[in-house]
N, C-alpha and C positions, 0 to 999 in steps of 0.2 A: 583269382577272385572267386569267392563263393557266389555260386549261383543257385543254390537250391536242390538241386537236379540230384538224382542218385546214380549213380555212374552205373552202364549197364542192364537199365531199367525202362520201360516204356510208362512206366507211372507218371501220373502229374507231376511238376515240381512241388514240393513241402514249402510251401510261402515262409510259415514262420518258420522252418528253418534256415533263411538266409539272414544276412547280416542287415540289422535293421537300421534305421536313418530317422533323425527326429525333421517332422512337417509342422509347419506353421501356416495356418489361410490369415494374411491379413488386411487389415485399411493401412493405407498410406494418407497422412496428410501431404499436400503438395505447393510449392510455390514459398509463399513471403511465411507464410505458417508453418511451412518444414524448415526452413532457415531459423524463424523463430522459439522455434523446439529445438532444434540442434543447440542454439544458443544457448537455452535454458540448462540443457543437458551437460555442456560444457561448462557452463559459471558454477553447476552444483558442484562438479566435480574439483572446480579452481579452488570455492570457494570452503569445502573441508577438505581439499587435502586429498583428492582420493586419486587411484592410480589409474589412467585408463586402460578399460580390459577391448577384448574385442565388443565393435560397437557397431551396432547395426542401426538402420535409420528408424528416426520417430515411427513408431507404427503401435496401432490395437488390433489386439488378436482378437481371432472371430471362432479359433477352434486349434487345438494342438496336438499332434496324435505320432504314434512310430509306424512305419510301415517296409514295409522289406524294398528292395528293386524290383520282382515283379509286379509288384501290386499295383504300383506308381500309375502305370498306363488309366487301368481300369479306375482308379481315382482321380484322377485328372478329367474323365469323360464323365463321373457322374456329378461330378462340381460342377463342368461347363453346362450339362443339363440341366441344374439348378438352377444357376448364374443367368444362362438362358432365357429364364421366365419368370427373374428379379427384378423391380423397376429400381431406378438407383435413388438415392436419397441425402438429404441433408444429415449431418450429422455437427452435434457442439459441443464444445469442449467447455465445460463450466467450473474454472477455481479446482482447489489442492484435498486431496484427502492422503491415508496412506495406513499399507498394512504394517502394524505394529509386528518384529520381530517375535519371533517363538508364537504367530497365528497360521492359522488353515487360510491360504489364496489360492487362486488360478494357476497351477501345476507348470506353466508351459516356463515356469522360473526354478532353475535345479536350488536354489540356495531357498530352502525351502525356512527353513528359521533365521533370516537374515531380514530384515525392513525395505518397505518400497515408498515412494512416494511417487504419485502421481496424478495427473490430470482427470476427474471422471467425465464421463459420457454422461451429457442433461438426461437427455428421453434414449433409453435402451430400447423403445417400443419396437423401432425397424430392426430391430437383430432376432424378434420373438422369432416373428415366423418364420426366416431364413434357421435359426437352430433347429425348428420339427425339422426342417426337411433336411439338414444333415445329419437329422440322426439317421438316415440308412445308410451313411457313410461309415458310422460309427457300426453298425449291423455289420458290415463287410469287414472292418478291422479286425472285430470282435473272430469273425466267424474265421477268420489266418490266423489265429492266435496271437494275437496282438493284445494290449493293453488299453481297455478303454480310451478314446477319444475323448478329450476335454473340451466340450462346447462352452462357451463363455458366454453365459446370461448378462455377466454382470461386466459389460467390456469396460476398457479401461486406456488409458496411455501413458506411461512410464517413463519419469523424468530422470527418477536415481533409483536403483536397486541393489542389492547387496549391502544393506546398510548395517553396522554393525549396534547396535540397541546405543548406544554411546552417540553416536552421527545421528542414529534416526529420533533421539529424544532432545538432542537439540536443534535438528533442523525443522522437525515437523511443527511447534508451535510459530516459528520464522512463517514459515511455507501456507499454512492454515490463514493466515492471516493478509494473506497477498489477495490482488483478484487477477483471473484469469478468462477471457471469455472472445471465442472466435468457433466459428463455423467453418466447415466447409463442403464440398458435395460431394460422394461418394459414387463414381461409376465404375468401382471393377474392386475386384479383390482379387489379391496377391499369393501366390501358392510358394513357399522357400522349404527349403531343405538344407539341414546341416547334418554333418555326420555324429558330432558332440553338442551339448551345452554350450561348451568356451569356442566354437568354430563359429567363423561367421557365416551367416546365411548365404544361399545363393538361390537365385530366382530359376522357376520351376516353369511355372507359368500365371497369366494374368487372364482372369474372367472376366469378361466385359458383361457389365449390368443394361438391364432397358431402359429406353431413355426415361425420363422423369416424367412422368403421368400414366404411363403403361400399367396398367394392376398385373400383379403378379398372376400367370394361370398355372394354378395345382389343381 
């Protein structure tokens, strides 16, 4: 296993020289609403045809970034810092939109000219403040040599992705036109770590938010 380390040397470890690992901070919906997303997810797939890849649960991302093995520690403690002195929130799921193939979206998807359709976020407003403050998460990435953090202003939740322009121009007028609309509350975000894209996630750790009415103190 690389570990960074130069053999023979009392130097720091070289962060960005060890072998890096993709992260994802997300929301989980939970209960009768993650069953009902699963669902969704599964009839798109039934109903064009599509192969199932590796599938990981309903979830919107809050931020997606690569970071090496030793870094892990130290980001894991400055998120709970955060998380810390988040109060938790409502959040809703309102009806169909979707990225039209061959456009610019939120990176933490490798099929980057492929079509998404999904669920958007009503009021993005509780995600503002929480991105300032992970931007010195993104400062530390930056400063290993890493590749910018991708903080997601514009959250979202992901019904079918990988669509090839053929699938995404005949489901998304279907999809558009449906309605969609459940809430639910938000107390903790989800830290995963895959080695690849096509690897399934696996749970890192979970930041518990303050209870609901708490103001956040920065």
């Amino acid at each position: 296993m690389e570990t960074g380390l130069v053999k023979q040397s009392s130097s720091p470890p070289k962060l960005e020289a060890s072998r890096r690992a993709e992260y994802l901070l997300v929301i989980y919906p939970y209960g009768d609403l993650q069953d009902k997303l699963l669902e969704a997810q599964q009839q798109f797939s039934a109903d064009y045809g599509l192969q199932m890849t590796v599938r990981n649960r309903p979830h919107i991302t809050v931020a997606a970034f690569q970071a090496s093995e030793p870094m892990e520690e130290t980001l894991i403690r400055w998120i709970q810092r955060i998380c810390n002195r988040y109060s938790s929130f409502d959040l809703t799921l309102n009806n169909y939109s979707g990225f039209p193939p061959h456009t610019t979206r939120p990176p933490e998807s490798v099929q980057r000219f492929t079509g998404t359709i999904y669920l958007r976020v009503q009021d993005p407003e509780p995600f503002q403040e929480l991105m300032r403050q992970l931007r010195s998460i993104d400062d530390f990435i930056r400063s290993c040599g890493c590749p910018p953090a991708n903080l997601i202003d514009r959250p979202y939740l992901s019904i079918a992705g990988g669509l090839t322009e053929q699938v995404y121009n005949k489901a998304m007028p279907e999809y558009s036109r449906r309605d969609f609309h459940e809430s639910f509350h938000v107390d903790q975000l989800v830290l995963l770590k895959r080695e690849h894209a096509f690897d399934a996630c696996k749970t890192v750790n979970i930041f518990r938010l303050l209870p609901e009415g708490n103001a956040p103190q920065f």
